[in-house]
C-alpha positions in Angstrom: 87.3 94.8 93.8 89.0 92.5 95.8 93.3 92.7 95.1 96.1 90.9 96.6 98.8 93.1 97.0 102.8 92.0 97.1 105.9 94.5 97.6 110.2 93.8 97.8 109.9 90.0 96.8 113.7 90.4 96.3 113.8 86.5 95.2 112.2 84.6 98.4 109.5 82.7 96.3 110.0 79.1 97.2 108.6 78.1 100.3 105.5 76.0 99.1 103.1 77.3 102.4 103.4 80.8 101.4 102.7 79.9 98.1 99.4 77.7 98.9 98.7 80.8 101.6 98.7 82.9 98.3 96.8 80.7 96.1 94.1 80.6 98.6 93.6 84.3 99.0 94.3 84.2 94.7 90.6 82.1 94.6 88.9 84.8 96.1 90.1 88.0 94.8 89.8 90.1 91.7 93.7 90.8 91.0 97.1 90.3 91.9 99.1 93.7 92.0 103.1 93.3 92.7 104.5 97.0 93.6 108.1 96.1 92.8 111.5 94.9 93.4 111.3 91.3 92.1 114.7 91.2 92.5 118.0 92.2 93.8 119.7 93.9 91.3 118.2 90.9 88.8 117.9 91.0 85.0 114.7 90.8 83.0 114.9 87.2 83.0 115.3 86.5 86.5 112.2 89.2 87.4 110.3 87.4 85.0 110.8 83.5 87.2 110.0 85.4 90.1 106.7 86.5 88.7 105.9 83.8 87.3 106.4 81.7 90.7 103.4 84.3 92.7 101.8 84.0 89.2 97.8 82.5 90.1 96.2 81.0 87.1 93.7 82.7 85.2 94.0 85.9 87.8 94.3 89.6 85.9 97.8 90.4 87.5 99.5 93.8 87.4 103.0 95.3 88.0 105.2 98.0 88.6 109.5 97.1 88.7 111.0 98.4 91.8 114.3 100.2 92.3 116.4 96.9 92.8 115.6 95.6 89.8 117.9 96.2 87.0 115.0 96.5 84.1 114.0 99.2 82.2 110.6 100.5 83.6 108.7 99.8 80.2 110.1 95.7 79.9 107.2 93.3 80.0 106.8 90.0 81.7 104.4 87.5 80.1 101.3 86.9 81.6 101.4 90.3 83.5 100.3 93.4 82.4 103.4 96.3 83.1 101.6 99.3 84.9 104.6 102.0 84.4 103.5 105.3 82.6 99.7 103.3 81.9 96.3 103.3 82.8 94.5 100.0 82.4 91.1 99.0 83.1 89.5 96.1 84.5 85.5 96.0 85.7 85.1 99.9 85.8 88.3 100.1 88.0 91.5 102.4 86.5 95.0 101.1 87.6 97.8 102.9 86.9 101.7 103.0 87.9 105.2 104.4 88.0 108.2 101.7 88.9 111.7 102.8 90.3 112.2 104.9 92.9 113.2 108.2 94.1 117.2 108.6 93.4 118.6 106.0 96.8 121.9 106.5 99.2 123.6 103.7 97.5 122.8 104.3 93.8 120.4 101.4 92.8 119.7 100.5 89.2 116.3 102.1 89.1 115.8 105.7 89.6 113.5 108.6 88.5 112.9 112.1 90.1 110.7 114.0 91.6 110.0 115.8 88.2 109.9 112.7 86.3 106.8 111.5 89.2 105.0 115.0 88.8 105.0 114.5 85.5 103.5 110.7 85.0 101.4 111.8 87.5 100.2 114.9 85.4 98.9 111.9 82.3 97.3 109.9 84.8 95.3 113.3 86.1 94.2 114.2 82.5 93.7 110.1 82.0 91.5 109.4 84.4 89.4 112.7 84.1 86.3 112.7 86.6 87.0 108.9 87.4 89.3 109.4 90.1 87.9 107.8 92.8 88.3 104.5 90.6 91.7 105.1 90.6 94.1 102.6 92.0 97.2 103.4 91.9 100.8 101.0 91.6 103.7 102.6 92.9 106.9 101.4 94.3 107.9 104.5 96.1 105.5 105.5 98.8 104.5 108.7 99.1 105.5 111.6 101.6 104.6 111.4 105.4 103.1 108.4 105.5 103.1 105.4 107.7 104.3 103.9 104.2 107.2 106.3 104.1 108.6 105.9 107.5 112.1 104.8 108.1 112.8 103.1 111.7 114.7 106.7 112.6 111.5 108.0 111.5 112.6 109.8 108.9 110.1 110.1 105.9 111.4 109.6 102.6 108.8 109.8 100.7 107.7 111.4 97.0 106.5 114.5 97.3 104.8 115.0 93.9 102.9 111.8 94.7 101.9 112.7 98.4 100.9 116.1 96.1 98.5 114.3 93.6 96.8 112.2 95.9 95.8 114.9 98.7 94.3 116.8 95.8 93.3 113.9 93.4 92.0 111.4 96.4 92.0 107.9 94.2 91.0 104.8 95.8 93.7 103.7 96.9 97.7 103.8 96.7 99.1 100.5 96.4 103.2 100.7 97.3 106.6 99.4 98.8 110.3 100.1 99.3 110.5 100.7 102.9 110.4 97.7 104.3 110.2 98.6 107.9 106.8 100.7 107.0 104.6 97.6 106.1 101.7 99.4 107.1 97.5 100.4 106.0 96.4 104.0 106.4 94.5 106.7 104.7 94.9 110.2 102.9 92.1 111.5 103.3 89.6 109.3 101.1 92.6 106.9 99.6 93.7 103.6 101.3 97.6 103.8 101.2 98.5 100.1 101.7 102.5 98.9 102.1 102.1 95.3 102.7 105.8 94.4 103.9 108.8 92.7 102.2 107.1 89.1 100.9 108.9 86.7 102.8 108.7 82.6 103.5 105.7 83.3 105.6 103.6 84.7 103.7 103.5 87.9 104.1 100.9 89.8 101.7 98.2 92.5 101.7 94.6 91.6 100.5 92.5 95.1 100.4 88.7 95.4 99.0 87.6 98.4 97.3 84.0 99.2 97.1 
């Protein structure tokens, strides 16, 4: 399973090399995976023309809103399958994802708790039963002490039900955003944890195979 991986778009989708840069990687991989924050504080409507401007014909593509959007986790976006509080499957692979974030300094439209994690976390457990290691999982908010989770102060700000579930769970990877300083590929043990960076004019993306 080849995926291309996008985080914190925040709107900067039209310089036309990043896009051909994306294309290209598009024609070669199995999925495109967006973990959130389409926009700045943006409407349905407005998250929906930024997807559909990274959109690569005929590619399965999967997402997860972020905490700057202003959209209610469960909202769809045509052409994309919405990953929140799901478990979808695609070639014997599981993915699965909560949007929003953990509860921000400045009060951003998107919030959910620790509890609320622990217990989305909980279904996808009892979901994915001995299949685990299929498991890639869509998150916005990284989880705790991580190179994903590290502010520039190097303060982690992780969640700490997720960092929880996949030290004891181990799926194949954890696919994630929201600290944009912490662009970043490292492991938990068995599972990748990939933050690929804000998205930006040029080009920036992650492109991960799982095996």
């Amino acid at each position: 399973m080849r995926l291309v991986v996008i985080a914190d778009l925040h709107g900067r989708v039209g310089d036309t090399a990043c896009s051909d840069a994306l294309r290209e990687a598009g024609r070669r991989a199995d999925a495109l995976v967006v973990c959130g924050d389409f926009t700045t504080f943006g409407n349905i409507e407005q998250a929906g023309a930024v997807a559909h401007a990274v959109r690569i014909a005929e590619l399965p593509s999967y997402f997860v809103f972020g905490n700057c959007d202003a959209v209610h986790n469960g909202c769809g976006i045509a052409g994309w399958e919405n990953l929140h509080a799901r478990v979808v499957e695609q070639n014997g692979w599981l993915f699965a994802g909560i949007g929003g974030s953990l509860p921000c300094p400045s009060h951003t439209p998107n919030e959910i708790d620790e509890t609320e994690y622990a217990r989305l976390l909980d279904g996808f457990r009892l979901a994915c039963g001995d299949r685990a290691d299929r498991l890639i999982l869509v998150v916005h908010q990284p989880p705790h002490n991580t190179d994903a989770d590290r502010l520039t102060s190097g303060l982690h700000v992780g969640c700490r039900a997720l960092r929880a579930f996949i030290d004891d769970v181990q799926p194949a990877c954890c696919l994630t955003g929201h600290i944009h300083e912490a662009a970043s590929r490292s492991h938990i043990g068995r599972t990748l944890v990939l933050n690929p960076g804000p998205f930006a004019p040029n080009g920036v993306f992650g492109v991960t195979d799982l095996v």
